[in-house]
MMTF fields as JSON, N, C-alpha, C and O atoms, coordinates in Angstrom:
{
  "mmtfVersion": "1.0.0",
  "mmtfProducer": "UNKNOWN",
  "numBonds": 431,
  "numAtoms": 432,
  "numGroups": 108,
  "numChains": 1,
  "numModels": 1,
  "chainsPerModel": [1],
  "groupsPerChain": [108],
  "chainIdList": ["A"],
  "bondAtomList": [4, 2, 8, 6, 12, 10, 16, 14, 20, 18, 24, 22, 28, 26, 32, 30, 36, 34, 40, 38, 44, 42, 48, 46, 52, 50, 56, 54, 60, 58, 64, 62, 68, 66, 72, 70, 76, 74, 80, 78, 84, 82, 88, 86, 92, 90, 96, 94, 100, 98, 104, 102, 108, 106, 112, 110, 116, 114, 120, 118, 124, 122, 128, 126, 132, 130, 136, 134, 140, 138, 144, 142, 148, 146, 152, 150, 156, 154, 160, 158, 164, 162, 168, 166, 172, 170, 176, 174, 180, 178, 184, 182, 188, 186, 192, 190, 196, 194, 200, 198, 204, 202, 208, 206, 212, 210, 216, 214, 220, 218, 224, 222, 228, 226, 232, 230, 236, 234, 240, 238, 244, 242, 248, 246, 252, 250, 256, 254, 260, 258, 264, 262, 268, 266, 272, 270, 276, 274, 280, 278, 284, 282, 288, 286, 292, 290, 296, 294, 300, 298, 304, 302, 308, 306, 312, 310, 316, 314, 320, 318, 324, 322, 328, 326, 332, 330, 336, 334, 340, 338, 344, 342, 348, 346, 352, 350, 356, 354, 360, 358, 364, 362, 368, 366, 372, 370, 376, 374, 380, 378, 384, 382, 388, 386, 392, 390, 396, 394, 400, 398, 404, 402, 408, 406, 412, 410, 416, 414, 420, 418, 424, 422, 428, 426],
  "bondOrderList": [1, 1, 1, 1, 1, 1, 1, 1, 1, 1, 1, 1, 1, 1, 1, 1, 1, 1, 1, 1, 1, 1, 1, 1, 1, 1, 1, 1, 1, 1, 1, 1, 1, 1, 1, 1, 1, 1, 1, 1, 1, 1, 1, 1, 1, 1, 1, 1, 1, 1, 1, 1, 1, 1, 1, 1, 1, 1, 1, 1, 1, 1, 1, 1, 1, 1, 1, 1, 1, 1, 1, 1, 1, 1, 1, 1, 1, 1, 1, 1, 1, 1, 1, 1, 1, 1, 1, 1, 1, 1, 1, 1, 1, 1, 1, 1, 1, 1, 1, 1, 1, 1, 1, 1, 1, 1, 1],
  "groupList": [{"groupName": "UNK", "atomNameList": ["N", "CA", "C", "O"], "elementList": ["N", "C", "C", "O"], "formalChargeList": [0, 0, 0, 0], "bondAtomList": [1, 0, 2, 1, 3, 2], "bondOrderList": [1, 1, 2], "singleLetterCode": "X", "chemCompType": "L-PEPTIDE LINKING"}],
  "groupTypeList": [0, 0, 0, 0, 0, 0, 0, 0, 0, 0, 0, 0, 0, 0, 0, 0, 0, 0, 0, 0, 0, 0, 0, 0, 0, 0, 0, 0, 0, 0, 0, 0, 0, 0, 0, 0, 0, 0, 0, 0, 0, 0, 0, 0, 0, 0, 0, 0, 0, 0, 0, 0, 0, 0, 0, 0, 0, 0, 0, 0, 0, 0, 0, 0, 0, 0, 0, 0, 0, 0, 0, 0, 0, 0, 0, 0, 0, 0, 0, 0, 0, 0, 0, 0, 0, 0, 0, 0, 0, 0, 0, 0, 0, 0, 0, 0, 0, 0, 0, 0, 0, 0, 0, 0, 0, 0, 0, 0],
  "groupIdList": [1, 2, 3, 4, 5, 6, 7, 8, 9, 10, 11, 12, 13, 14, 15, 16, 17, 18, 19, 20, 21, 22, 23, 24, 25, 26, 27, 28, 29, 30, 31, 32, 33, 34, 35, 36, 37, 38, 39, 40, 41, 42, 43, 44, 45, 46, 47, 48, 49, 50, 51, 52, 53, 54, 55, 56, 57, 58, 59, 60, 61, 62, 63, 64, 65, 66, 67, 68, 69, 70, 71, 72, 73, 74, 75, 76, 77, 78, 79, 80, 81, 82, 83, 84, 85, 86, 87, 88, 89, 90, 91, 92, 93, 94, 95, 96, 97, 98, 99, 100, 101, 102, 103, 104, 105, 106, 107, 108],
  "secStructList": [7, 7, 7, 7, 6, 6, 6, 1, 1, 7, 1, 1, 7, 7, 5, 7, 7, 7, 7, 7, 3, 3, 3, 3, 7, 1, 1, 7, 7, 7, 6, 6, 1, 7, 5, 7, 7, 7, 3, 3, 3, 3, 3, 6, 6, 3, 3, 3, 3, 7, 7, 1, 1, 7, 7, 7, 6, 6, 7, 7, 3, 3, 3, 3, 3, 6, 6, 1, 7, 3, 3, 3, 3, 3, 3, 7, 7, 7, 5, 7, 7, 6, 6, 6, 7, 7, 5, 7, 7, 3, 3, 7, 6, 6, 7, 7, 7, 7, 7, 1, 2, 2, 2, 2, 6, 6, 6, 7],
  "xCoordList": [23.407, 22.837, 21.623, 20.783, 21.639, 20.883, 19.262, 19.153, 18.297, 16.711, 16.406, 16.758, 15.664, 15.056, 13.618, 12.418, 14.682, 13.722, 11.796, 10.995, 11.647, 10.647, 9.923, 8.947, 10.78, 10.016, 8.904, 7.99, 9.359, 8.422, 7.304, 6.575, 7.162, 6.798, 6.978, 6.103, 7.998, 8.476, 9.58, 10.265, 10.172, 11.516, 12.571, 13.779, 11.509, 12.161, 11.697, 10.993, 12.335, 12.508, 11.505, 11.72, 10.438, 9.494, 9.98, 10.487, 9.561, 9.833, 8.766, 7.93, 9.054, 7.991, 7.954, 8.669, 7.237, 6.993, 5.596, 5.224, 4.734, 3.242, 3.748, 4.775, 2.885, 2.576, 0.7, -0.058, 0.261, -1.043, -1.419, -0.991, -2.604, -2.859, -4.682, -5.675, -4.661, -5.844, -6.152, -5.45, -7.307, -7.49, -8.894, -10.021, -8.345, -10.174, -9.766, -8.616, -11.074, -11.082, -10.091, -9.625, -9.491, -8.635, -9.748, -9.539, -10.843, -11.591, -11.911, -11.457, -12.411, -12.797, -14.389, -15.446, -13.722, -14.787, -15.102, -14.063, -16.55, -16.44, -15.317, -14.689, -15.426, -14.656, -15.457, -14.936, -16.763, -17.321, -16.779, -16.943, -16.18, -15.738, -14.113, -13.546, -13.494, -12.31, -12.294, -12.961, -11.217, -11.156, -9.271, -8.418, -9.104, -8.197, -8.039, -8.948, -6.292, -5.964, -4.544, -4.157, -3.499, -2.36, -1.853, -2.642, -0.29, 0.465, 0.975, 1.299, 0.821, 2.098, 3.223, 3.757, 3.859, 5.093, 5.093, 4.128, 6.105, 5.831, 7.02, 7.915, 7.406, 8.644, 8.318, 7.199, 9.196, 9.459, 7.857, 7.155, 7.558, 6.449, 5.418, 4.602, 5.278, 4.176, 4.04, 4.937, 2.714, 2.21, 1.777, 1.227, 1.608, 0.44, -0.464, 0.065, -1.697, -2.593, -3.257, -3.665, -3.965, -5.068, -6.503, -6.541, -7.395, -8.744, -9.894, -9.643, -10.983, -12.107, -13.033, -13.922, -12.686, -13.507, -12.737, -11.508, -13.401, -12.576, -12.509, -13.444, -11.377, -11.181, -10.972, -10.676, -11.072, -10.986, -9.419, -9.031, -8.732, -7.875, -7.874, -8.724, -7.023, -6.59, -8.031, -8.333, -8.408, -9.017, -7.838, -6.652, -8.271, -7.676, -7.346, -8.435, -6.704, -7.281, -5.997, -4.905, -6.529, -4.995, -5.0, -5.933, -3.888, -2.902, -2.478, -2.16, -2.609, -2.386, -1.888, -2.671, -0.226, -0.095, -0.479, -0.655, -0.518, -0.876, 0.187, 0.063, 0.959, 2.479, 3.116, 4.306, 2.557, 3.117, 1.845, 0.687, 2.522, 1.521, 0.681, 0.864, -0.349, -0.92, -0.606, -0.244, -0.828, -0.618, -1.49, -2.18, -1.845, -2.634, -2.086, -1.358, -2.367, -1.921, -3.441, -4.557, -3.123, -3.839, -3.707, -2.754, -5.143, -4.718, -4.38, -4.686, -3.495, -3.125, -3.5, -3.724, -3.65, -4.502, -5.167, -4.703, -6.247, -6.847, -7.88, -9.059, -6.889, -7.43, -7.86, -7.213, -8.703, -9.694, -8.836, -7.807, -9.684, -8.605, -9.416, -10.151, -9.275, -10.438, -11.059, -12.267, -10.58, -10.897, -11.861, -12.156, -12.611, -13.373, -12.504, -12.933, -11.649, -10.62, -9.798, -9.513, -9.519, -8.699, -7.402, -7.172, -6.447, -5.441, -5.05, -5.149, -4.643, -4.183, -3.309, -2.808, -2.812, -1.532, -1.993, -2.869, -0.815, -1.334, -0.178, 0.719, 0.453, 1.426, 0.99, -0.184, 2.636, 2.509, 3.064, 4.008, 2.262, 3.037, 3.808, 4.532, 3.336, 2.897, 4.314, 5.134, 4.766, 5.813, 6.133, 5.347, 7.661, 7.965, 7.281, 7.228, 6.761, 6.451, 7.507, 8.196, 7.624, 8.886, 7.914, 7.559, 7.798, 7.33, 8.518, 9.725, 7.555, 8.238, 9.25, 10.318, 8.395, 9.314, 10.679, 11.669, 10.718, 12.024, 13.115, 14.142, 12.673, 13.819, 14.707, 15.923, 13.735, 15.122, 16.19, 17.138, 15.666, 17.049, 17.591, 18.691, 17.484, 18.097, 18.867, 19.438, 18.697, 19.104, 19.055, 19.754, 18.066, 17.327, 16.321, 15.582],
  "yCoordList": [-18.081, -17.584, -16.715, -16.996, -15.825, -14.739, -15.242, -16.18, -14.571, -14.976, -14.23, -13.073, -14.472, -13.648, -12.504, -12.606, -11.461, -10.808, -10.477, -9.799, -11.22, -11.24, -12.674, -13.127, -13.458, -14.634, -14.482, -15.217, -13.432, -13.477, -12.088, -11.883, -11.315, -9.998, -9.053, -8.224, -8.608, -8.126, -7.498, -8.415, -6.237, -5.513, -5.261, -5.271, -4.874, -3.822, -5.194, -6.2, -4.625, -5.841, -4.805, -3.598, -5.485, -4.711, -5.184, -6.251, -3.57, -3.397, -3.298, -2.411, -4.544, -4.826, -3.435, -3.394, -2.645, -1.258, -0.81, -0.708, -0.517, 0.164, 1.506, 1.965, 2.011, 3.411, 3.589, 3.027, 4.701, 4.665, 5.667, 6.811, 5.196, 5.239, 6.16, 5.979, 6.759, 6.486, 6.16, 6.587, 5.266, 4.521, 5.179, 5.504, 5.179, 5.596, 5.539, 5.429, 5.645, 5.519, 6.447, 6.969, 6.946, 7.346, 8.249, 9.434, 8.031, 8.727, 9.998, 9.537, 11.172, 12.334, 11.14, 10.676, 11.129, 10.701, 11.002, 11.021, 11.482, 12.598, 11.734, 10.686, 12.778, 11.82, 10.782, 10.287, 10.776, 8.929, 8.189, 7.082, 8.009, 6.943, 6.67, 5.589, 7.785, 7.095, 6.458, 6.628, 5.405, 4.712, 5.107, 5.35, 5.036, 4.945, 4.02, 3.354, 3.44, 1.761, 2.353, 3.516, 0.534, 0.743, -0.114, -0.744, -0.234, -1.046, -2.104, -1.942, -3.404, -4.417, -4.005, -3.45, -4.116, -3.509, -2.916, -3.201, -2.053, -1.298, -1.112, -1.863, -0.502, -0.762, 0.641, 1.08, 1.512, 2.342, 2.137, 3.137, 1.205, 0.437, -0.111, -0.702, -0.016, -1.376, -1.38, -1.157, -1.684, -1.762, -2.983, -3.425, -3.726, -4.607, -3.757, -2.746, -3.873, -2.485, -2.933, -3.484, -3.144, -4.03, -2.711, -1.593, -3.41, -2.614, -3.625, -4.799, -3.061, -3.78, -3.989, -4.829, -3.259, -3.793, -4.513, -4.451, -5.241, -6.054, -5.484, -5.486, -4.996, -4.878, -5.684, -6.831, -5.3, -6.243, -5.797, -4.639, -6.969, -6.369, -5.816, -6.197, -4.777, -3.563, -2.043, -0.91, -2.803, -1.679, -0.052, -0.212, 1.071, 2.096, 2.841, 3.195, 3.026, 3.221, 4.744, 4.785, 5.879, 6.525, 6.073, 5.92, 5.967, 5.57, 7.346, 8.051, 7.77, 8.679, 8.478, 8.389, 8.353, 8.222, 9.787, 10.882, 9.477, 10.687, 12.216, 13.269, 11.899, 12.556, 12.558, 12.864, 12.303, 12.207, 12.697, 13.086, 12.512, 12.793, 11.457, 10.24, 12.351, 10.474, 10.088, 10.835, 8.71, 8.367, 7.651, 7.226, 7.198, 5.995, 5.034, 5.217, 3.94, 2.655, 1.773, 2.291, 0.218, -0.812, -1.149, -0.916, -2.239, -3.551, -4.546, -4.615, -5.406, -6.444, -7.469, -8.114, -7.838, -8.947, -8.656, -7.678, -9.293, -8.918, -10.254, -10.567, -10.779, -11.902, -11.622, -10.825, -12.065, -12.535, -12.953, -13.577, -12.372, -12.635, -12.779, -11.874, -14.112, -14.236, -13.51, -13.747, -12.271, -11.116, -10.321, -9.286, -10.715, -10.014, -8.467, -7.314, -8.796, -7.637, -8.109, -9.275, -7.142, -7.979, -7.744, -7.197, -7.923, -7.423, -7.393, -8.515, -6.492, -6.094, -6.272, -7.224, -6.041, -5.813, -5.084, -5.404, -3.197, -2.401, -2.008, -1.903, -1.686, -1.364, -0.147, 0.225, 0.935, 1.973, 2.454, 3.241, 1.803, 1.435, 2.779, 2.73, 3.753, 5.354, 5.632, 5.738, 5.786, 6.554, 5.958, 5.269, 6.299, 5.745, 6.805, 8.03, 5.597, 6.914, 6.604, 5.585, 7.948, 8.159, 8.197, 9.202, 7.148, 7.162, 8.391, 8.627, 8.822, 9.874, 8.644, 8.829, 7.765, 6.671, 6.132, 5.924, 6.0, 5.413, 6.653, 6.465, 7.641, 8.828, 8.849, 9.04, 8.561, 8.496, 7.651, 7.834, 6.495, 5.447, 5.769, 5.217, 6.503, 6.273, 7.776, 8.19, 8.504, 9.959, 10.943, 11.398, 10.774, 11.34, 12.457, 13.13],
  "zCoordList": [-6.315, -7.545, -7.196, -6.341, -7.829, -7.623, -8.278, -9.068, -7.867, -8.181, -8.97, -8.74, -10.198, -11.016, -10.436, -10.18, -10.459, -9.867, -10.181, -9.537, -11.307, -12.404, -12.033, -12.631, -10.634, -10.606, -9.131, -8.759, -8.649, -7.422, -7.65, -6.68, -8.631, -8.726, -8.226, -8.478, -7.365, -6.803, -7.458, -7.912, -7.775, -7.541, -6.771, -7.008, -5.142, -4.501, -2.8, -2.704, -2.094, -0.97, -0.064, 0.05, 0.516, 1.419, 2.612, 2.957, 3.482, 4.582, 5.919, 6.09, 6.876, 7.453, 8.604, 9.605, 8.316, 9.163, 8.962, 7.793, 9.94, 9.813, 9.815, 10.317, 9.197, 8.801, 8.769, 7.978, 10.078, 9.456, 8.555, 8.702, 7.109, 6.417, 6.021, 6.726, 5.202, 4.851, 3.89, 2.974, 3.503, 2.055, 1.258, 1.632, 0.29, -0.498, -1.919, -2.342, -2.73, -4.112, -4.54, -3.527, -5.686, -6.59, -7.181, -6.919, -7.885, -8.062, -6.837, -5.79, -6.607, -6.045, -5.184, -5.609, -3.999, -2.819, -1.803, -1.143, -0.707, 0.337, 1.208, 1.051, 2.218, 3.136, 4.566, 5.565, 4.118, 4.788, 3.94, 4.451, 2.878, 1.674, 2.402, 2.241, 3.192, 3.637, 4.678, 5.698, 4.346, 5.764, 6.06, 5.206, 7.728, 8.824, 8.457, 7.962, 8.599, 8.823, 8.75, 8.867, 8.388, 8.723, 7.711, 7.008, 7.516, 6.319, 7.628, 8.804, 6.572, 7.241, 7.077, 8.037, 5.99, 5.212, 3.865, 3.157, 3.329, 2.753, 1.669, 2.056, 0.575, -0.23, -0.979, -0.714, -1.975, -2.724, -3.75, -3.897, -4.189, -5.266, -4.733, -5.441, -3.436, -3.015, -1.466, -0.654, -1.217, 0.135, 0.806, -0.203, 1.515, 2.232, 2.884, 3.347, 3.059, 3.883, 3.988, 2.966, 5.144, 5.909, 5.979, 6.493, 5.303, 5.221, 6.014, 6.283, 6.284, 6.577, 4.9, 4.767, 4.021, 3.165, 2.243, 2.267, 1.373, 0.302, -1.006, -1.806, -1.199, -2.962, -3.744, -3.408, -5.003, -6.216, -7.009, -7.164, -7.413, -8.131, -9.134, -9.939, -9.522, -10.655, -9.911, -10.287, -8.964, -8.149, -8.101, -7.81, -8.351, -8.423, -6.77, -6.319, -6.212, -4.782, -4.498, -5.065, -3.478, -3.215, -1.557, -0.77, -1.441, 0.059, 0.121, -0.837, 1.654, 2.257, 3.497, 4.443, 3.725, 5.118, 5.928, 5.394, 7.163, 8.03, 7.968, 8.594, 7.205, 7.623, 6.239, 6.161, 5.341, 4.002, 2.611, 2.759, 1.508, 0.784, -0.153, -0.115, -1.024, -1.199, -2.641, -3.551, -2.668, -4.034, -4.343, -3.416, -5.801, -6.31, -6.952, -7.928, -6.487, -6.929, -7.261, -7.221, -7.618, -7.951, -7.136, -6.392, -6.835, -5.917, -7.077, -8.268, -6.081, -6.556, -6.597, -7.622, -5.418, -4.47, -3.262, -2.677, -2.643, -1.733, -0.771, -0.941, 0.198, 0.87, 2.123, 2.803, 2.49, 3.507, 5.044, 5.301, 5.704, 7.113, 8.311, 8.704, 9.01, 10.243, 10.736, 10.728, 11.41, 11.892, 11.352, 11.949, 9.958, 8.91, 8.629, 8.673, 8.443, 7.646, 6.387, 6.115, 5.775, 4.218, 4.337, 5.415, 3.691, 3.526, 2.093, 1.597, 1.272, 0.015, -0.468, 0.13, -1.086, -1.86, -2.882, -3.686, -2.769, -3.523, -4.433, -3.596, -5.762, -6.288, -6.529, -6.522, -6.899, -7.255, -8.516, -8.582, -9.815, -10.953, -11.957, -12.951, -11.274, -12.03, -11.659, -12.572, -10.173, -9.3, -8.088, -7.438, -7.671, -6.239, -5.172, -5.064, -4.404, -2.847, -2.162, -2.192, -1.28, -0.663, 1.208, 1.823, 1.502, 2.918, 3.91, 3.86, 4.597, 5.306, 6.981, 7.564, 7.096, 7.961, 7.197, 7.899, 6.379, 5.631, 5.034, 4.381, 5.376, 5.458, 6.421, 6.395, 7.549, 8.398, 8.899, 9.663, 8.111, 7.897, 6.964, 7.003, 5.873, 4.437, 4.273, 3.264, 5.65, 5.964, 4.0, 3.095, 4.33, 2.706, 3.374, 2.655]
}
């Protein structure tokens, strides 16, 4: 029996692949406001993305991979990680991003 897809928040099945990233406000910010980093995994809707700073959720943020173009999403969640780094969870409720790594499995 199939899972309600509405029970885990989730749609789309994420894909454990880094892509590096750059992160910064959604709002117009210089660029000391961005930070370098990388995704755990990643899906059509949604990221994991490991930052050194901590966001708050419904935080507005755009994701820019190096090789692709950027988008803005929310955070979702954002926990604490020994290392004094966070990790996120960012949705992309507006539009699908089309990661330029997942083209070439999907020969798109």
């Amino acid at each position: 029996m199939p899972l309600d897809q509405w029970l885990n928040g989730r749609m789309e099945r994420r894909l454990p692949i880094i892509v590096v990233v750059r992160l910064a406000h959604c709002a117009p910010a210089g660029p000391d406001e961005e930070e370098k980093t990388y995704t755990d995994n990643i899906s059509p809707r949604g990221a994991r993305i490991f930052s050194k700073h901590a966001w708050q959720p419904g935080d507005a943020l755009r994701v820019t991979p190096l090789n692709g173009y950027s988008a803005c999403g929310k955070v979702v969640y954002c926990q604490g990680m020994p290392d004094d780094r966070y990790s996120i969870g960012v949705t992309f409720p507006d539009h699908v991003v089309t990661w330029s790594i997942t083209r070439r499995y999907d020969d798109t």
